[in-house]
mmCIF file of the N, C-alpha and C atoms, coordinates in Angstrom:
data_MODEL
# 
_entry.id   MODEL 
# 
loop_
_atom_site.group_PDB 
_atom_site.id 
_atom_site.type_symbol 
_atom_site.label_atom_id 
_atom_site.label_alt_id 
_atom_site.label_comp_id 
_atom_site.label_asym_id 
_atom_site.label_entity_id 
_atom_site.label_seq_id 
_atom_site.pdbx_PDB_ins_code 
_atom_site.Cartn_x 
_atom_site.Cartn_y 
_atom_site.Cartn_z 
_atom_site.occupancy 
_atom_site.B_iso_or_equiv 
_atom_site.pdbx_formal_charge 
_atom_site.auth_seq_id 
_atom_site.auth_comp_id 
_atom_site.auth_asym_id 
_atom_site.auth_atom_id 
_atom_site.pdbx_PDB_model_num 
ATOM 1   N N  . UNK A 1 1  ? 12.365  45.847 -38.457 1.00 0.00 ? 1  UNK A N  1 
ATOM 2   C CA . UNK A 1 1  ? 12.417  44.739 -39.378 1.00 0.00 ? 1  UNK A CA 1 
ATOM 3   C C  . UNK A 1 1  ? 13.874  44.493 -39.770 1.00 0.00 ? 1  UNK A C  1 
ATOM 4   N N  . UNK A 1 2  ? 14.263  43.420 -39.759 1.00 0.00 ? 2  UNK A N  1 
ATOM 5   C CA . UNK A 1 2  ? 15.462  42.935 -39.983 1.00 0.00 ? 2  UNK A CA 1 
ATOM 6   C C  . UNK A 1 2  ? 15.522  42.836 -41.642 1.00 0.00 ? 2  UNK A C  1 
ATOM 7   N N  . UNK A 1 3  ? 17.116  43.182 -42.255 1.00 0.00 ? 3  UNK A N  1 
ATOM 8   C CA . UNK A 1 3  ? 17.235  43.434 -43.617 1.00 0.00 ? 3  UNK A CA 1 
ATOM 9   C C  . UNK A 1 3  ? 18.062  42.178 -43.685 1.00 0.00 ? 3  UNK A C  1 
ATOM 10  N N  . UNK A 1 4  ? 17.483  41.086 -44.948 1.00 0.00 ? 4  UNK A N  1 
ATOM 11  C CA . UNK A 1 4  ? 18.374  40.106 -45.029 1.00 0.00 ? 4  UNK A CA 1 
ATOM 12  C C  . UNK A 1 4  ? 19.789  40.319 -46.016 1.00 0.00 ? 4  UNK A C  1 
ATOM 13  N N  . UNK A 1 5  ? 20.627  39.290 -45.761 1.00 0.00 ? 5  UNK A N  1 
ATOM 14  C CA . UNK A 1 5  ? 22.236  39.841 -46.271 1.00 0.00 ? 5  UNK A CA 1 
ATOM 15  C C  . UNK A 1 5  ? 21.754  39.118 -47.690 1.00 0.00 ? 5  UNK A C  1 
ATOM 16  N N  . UNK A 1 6  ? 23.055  39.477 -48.329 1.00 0.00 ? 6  UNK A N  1 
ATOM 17  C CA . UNK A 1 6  ? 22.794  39.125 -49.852 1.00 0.00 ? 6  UNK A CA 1 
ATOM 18  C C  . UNK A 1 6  ? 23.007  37.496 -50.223 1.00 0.00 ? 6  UNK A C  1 
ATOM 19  N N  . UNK A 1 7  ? 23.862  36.546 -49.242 1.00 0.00 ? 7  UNK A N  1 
ATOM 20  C CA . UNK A 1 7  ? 23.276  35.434 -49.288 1.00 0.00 ? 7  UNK A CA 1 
ATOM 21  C C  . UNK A 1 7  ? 21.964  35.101 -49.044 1.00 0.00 ? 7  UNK A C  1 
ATOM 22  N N  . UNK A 1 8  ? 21.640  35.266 -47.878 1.00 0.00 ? 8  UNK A N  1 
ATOM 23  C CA . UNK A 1 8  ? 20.272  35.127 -47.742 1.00 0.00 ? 8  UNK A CA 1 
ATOM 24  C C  . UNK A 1 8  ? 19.103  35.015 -48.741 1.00 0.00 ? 8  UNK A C  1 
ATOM 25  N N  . UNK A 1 9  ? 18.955  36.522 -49.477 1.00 0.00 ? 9  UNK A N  1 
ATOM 26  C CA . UNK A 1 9  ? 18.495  36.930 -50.365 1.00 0.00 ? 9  UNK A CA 1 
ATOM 27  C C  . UNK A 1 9  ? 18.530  35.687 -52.057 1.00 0.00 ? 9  UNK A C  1 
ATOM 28  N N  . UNK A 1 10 ? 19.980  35.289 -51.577 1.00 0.00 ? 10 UNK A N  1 
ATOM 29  C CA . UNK A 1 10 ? 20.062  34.292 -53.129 1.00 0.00 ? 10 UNK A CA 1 
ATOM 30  C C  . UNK A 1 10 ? 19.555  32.537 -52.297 1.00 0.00 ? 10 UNK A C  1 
ATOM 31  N N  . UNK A 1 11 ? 19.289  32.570 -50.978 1.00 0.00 ? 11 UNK A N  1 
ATOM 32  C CA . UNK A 1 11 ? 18.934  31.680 -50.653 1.00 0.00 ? 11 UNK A CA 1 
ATOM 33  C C  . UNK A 1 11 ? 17.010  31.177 -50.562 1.00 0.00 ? 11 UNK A C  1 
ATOM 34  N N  . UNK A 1 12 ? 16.954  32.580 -50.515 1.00 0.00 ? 12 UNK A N  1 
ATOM 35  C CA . UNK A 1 12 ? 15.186  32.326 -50.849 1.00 0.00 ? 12 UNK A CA 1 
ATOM 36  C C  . UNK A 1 12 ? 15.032  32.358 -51.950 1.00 0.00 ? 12 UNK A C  1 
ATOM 37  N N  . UNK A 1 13 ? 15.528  33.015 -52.572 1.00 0.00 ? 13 UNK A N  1 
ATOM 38  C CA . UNK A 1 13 ? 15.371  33.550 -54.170 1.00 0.00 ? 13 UNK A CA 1 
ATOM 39  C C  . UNK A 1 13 ? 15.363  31.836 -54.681 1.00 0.00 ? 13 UNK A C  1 
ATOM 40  N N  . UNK A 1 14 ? 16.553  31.307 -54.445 1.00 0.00 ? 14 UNK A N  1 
ATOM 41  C CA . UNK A 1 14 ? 17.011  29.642 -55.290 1.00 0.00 ? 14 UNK A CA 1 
ATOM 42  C C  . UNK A 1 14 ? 15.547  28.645 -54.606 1.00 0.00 ? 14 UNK A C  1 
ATOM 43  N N  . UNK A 1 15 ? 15.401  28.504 -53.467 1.00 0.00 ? 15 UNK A N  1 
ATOM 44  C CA . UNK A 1 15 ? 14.688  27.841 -52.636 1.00 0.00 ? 15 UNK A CA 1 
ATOM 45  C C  . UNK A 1 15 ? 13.219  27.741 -52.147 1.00 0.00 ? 15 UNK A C  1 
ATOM 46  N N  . UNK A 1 16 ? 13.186  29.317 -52.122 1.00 0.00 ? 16 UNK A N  1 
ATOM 47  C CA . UNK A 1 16 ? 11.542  29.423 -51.895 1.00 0.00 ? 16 UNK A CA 1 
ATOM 48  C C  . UNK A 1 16 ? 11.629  29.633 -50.420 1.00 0.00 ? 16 UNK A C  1 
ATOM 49  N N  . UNK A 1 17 ? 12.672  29.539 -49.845 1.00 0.00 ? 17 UNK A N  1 
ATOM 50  C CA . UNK A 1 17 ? 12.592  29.391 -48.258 1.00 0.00 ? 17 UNK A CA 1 
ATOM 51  C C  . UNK A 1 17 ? 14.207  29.636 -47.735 1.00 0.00 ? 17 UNK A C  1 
ATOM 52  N N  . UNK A 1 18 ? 14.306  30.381 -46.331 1.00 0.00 ? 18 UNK A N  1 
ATOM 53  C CA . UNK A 1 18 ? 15.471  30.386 -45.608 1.00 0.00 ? 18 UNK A CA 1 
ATOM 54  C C  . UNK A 1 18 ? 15.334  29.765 -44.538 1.00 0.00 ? 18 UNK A C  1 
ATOM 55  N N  . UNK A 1 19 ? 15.740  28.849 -44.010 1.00 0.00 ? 19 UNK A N  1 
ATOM 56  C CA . UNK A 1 19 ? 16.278  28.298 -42.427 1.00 0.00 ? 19 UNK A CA 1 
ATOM 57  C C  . UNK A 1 19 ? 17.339  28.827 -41.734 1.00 0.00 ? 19 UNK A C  1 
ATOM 58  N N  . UNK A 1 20 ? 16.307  29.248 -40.679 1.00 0.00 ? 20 UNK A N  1 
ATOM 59  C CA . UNK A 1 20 ? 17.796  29.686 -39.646 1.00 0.00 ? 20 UNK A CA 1 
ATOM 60  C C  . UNK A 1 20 ? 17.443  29.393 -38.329 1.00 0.00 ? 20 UNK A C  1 
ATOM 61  N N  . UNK A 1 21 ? 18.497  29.307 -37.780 1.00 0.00 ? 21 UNK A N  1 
ATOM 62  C CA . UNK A 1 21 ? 18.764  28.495 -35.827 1.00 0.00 ? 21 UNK A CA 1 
ATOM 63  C C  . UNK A 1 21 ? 18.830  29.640 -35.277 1.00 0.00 ? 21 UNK A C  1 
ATOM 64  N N  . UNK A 1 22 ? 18.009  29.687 -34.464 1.00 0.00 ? 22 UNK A N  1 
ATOM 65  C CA . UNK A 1 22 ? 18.290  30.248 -32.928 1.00 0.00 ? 22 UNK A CA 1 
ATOM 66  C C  . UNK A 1 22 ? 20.015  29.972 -32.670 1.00 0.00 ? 22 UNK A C  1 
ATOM 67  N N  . UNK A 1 23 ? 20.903  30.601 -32.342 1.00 0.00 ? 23 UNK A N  1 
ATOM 68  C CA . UNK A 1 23 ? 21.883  30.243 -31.658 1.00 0.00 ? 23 UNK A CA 1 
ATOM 69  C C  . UNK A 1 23 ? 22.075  29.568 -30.406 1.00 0.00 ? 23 UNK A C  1 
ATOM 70  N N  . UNK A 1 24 ? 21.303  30.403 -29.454 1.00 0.00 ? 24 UNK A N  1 
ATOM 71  C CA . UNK A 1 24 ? 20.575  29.897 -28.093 1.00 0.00 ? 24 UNK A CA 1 
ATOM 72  C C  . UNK A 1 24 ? 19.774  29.338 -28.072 1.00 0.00 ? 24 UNK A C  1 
ATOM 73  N N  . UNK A 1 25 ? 18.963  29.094 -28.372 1.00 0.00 ? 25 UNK A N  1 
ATOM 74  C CA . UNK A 1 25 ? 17.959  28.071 -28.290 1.00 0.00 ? 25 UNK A CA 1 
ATOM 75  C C  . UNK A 1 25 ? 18.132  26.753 -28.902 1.00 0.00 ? 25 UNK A C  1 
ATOM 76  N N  . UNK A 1 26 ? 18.701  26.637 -30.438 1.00 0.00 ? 26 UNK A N  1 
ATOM 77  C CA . UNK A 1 26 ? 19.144  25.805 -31.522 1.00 0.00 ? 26 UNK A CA 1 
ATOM 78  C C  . UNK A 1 26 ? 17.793  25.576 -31.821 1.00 0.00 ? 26 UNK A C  1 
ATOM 79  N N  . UNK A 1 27 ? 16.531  26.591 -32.063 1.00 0.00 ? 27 UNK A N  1 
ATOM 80  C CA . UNK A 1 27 ? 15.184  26.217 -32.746 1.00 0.00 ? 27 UNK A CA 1 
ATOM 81  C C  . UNK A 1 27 ? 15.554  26.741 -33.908 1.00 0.00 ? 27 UNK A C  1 
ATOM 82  N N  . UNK A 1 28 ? 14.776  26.005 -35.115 1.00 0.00 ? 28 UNK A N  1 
ATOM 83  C CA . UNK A 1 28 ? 15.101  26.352 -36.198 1.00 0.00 ? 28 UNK A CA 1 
ATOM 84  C C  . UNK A 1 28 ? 13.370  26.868 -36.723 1.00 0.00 ? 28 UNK A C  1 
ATOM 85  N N  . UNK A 1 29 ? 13.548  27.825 -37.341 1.00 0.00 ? 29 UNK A N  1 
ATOM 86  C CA . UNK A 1 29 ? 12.647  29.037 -37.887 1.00 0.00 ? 29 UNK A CA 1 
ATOM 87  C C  . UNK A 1 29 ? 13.258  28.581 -39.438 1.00 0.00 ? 29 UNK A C  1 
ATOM 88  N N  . UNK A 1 30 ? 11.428  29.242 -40.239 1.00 0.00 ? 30 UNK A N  1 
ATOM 89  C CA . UNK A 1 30 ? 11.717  28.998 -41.864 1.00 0.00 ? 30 UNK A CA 1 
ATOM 90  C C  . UNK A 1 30 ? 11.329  30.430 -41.984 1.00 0.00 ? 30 UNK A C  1 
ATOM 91  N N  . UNK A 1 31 ? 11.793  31.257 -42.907 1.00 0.00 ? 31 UNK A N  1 
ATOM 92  C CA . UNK A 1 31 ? 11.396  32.498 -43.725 1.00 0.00 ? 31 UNK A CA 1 
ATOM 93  C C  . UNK A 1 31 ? 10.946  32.381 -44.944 1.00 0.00 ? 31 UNK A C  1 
ATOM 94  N N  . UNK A 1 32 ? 9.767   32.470 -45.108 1.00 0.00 ? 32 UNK A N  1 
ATOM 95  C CA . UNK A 1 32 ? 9.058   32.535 -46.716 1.00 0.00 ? 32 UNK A CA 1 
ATOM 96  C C  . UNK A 1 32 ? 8.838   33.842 -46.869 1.00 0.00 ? 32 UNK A C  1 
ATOM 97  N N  . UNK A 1 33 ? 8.768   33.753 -48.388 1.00 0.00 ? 33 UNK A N  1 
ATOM 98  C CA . UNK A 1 33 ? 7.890   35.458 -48.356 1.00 0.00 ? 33 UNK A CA 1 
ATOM 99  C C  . UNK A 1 33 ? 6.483   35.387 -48.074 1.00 0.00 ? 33 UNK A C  1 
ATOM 100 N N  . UNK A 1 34 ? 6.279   37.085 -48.057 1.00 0.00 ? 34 UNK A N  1 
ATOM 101 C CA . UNK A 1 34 ? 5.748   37.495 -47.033 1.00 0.00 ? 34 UNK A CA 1 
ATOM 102 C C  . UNK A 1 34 ? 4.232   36.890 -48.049 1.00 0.00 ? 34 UNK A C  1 
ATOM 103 N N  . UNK A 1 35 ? 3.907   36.749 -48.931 1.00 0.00 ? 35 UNK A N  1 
ATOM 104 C CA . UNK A 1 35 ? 2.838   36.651 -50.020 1.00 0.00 ? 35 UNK A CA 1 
ATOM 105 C C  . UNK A 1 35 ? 2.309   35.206 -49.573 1.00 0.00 ? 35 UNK A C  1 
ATOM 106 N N  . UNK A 1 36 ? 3.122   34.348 -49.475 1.00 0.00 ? 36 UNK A N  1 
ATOM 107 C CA . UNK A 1 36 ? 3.261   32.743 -49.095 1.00 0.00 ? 36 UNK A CA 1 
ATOM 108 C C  . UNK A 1 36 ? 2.457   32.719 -47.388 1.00 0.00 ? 36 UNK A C  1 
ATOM 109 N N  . UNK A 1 37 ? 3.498   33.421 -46.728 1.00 0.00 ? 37 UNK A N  1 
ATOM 110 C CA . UNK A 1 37 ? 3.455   33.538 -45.230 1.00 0.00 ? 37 UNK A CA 1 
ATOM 111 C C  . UNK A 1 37 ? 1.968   33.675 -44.849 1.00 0.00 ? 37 UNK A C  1 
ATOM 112 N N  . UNK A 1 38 ? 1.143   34.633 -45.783 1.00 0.00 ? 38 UNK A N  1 
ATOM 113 C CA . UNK A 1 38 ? -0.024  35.561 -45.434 1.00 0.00 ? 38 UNK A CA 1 
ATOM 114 C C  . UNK A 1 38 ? -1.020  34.716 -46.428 1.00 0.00 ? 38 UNK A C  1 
ATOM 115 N N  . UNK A 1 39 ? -0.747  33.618 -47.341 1.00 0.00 ? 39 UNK A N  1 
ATOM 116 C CA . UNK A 1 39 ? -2.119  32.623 -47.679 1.00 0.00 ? 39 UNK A CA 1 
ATOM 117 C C  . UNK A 1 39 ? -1.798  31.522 -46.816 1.00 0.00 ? 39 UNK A C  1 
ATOM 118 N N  . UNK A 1 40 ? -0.907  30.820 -45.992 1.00 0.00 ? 40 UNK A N  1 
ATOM 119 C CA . UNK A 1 40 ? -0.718  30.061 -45.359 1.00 0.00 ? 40 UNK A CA 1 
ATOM 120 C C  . UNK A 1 40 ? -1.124  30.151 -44.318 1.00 0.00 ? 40 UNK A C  1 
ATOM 121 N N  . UNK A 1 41 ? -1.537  31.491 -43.239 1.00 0.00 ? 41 UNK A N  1 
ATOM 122 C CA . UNK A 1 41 ? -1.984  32.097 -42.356 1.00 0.00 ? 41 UNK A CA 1 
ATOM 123 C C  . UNK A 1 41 ? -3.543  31.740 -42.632 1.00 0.00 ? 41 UNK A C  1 
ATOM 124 N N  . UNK A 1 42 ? -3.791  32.584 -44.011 1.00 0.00 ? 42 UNK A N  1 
ATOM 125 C CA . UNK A 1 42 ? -5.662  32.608 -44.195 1.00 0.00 ? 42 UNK A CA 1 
ATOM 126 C C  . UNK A 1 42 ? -5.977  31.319 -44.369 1.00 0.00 ? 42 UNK A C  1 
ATOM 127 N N  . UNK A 1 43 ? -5.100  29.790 -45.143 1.00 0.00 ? 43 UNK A N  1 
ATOM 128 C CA . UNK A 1 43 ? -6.044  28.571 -45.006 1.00 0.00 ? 43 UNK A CA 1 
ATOM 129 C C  . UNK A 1 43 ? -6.015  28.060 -43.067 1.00 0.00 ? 43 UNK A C  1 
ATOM 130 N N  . UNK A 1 44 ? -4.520  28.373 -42.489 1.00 0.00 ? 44 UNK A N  1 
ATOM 131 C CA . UNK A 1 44 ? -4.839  27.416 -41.197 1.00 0.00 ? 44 UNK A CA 1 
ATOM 132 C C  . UNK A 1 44 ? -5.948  28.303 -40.035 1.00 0.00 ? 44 UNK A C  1 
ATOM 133 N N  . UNK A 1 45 ? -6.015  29.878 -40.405 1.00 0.00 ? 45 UNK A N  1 
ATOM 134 C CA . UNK A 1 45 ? -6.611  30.199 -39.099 1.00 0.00 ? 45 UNK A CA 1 
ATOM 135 C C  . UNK A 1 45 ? -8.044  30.528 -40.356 1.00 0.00 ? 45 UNK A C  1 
ATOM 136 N N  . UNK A 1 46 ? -9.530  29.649 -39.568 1.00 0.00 ? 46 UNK A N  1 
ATOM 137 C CA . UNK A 1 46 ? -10.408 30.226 -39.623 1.00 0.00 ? 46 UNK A CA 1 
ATOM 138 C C  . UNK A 1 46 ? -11.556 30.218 -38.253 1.00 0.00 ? 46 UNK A C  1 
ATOM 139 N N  . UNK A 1 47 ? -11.219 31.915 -38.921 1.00 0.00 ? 47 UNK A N  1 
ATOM 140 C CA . UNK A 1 47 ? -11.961 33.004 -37.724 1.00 0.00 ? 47 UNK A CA 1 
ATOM 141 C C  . UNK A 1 47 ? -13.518 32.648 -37.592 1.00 0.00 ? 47 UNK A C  1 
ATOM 142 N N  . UNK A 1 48 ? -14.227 32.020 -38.806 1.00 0.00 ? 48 UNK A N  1 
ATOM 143 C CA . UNK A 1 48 ? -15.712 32.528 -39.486 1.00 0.00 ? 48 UNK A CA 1 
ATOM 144 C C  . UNK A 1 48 ? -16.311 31.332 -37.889 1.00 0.00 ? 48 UNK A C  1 
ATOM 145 N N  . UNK A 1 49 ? -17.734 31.441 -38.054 1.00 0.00 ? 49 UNK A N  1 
ATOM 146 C CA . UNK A 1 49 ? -18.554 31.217 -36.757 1.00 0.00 ? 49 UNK A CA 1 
ATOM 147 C C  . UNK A 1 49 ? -19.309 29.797 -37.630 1.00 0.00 ? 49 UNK A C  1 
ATOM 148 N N  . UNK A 1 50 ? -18.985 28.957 -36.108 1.00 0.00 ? 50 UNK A N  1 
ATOM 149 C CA . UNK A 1 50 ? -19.373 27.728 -36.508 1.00 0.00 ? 50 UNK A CA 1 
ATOM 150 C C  . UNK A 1 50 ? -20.565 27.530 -36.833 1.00 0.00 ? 50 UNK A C  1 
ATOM 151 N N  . UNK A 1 51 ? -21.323 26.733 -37.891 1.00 0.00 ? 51 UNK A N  1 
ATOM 152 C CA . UNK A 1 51 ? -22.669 26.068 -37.573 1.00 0.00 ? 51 UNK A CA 1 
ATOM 153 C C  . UNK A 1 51 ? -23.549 25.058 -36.374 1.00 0.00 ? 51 UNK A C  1 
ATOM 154 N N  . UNK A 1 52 ? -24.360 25.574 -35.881 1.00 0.00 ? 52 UNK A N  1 
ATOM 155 C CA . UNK A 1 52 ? -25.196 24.534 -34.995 1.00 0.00 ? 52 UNK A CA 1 
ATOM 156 C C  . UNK A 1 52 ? -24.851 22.177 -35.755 1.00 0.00 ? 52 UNK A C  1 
ATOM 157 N N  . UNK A 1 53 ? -24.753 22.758 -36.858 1.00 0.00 ? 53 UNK A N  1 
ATOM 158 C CA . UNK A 1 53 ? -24.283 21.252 -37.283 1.00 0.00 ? 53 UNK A CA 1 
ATOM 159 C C  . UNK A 1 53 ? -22.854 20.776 -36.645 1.00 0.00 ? 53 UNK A C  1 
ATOM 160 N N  . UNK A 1 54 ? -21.905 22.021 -37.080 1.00 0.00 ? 54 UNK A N  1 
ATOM 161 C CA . UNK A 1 54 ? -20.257 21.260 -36.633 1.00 0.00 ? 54 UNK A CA 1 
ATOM 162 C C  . UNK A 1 54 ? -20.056 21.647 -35.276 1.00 0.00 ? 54 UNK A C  1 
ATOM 163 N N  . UNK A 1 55 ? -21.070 22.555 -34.415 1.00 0.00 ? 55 UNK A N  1 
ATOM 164 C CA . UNK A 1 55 ? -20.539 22.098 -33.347 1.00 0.00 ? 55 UNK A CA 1 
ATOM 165 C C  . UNK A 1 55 ? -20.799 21.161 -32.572 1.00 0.00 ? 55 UNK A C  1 
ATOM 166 N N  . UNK A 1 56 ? -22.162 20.320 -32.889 1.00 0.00 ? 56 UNK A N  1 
ATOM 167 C CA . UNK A 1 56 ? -22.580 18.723 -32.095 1.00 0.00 ? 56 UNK A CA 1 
ATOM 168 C C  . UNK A 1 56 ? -21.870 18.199 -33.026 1.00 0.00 ? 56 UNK A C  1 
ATOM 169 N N  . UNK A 1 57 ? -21.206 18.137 -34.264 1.00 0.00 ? 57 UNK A N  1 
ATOM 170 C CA . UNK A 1 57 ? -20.390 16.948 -34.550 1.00 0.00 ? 57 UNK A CA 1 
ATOM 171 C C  . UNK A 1 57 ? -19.154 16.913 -33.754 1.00 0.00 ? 57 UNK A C  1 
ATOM 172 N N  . UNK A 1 58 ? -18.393 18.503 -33.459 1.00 0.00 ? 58 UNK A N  1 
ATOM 173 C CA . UNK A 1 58 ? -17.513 18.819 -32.619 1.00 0.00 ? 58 UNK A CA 1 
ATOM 174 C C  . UNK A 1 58 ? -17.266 17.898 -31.488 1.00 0.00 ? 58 UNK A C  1 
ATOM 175 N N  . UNK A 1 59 ? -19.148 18.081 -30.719 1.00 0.00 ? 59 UNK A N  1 
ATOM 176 C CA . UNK A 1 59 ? -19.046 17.553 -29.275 1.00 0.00 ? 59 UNK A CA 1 
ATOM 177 C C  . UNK A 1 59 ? -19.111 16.121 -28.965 1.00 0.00 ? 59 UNK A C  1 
ATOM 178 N N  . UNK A 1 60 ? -19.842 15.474 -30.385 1.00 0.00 ? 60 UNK A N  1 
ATOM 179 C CA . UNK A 1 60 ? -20.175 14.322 -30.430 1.00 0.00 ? 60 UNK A CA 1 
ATOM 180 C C  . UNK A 1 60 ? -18.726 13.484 -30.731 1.00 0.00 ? 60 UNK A C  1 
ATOM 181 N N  . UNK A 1 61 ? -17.644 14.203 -31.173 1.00 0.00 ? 61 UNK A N  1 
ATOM 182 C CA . UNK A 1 61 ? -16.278 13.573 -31.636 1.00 0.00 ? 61 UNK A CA 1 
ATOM 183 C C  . UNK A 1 61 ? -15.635 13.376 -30.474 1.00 0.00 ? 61 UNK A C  1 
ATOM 184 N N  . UNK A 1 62 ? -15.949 14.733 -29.602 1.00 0.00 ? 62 UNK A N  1 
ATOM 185 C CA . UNK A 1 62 ? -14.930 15.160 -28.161 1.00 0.00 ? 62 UNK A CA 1 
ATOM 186 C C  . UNK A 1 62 ? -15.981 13.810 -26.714 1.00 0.00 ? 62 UNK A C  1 
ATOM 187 N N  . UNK A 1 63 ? -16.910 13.897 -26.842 1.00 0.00 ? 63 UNK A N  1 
ATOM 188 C CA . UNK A 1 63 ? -17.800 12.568 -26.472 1.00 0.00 ? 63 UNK A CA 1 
ATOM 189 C C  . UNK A 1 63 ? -16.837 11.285 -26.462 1.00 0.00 ? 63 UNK A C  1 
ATOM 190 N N  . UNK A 1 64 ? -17.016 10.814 -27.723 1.00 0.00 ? 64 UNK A N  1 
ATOM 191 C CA . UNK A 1 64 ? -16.530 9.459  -28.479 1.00 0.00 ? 64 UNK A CA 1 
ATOM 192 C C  . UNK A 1 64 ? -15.304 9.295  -28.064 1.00 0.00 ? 64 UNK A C  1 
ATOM 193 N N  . UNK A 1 65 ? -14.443 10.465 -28.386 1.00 0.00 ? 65 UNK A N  1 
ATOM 194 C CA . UNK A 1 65 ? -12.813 9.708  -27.722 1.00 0.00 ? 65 UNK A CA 1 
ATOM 195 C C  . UNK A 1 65 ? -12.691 10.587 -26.336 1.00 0.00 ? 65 UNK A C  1 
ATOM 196 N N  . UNK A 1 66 ? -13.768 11.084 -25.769 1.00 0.00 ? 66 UNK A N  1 
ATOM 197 C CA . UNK A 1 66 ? -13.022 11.092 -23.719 1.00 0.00 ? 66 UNK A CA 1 
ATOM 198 C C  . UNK A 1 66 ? -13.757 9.425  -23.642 1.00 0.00 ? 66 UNK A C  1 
ATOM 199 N N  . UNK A 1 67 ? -15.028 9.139  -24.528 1.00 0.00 ? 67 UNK A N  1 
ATOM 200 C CA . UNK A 1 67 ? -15.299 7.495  -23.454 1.00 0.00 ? 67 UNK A CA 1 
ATOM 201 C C  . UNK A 1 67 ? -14.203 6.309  -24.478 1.00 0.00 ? 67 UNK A C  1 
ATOM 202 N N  . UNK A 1 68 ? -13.567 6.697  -25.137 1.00 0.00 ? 68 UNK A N  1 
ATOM 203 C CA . UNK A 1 68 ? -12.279 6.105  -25.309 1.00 0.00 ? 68 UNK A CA 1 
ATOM 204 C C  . UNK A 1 68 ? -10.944 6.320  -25.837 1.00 0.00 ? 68 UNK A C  1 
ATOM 205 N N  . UNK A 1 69 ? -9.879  6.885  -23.986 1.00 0.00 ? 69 UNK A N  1 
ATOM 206 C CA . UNK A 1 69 ? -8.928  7.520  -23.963 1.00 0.00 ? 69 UNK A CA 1 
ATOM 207 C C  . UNK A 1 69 ? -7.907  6.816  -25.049 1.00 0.00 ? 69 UNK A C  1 
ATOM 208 N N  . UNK A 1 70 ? -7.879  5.565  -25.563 1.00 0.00 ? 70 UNK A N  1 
ATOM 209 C CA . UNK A 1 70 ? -6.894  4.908  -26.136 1.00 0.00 ? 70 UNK A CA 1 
ATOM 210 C C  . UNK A 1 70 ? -7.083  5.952  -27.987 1.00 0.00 ? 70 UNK A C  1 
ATOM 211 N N  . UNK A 1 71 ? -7.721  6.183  -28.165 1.00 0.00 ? 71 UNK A N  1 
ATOM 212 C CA . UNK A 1 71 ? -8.629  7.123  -29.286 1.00 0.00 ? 71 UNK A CA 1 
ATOM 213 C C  . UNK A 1 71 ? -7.412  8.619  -29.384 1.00 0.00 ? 71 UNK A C  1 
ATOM 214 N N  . UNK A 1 72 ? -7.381  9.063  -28.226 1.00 0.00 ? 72 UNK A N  1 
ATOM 215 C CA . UNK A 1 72 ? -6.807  10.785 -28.094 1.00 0.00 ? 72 UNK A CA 1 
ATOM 216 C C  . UNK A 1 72 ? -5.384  10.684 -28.242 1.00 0.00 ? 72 UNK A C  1 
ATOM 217 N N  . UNK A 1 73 ? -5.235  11.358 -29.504 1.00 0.00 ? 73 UNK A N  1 
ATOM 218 C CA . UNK A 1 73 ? -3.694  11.097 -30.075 1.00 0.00 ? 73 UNK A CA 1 
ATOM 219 C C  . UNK A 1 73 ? -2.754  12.713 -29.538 1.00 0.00 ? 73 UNK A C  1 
# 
């Protein structure tokens, strides 16, 4: 685990967040804490098992826009 420097440190602290670039690449990455990082994780990934309801609404959506490609963004 990488130890951040003491700017750094006054940069999340002020901000809520650090940005930093890839050098090589020039992608830019955000650092939140780790508390933030790990409820932001639990709302976008859910694991839990679909209902017989959302998955024909699923198929009935995936239906609707393959018979119209102008639809699929």
């Amino acid at each position: 685990m990488q130890t951040m420097t003491e700017n750094e440190r006054h940069e999340i602290q002020e901000t809520g967040e650090l940005r930093l670039i890839d050098p090589q690449t020039r992608q830019e990455y955000v650092a939140v804490k780790a508390e933030l990082y790990d409820r932001i994780k639990q709302l976008a990934v859910d694991d839990s098992q679909w209902s017989d309801d959302e998955m024909e609404a699923l198929a009935a959506r995936m239906f609707t826009e393959l018979d119209n490609p102008e639809k699929i963004r």
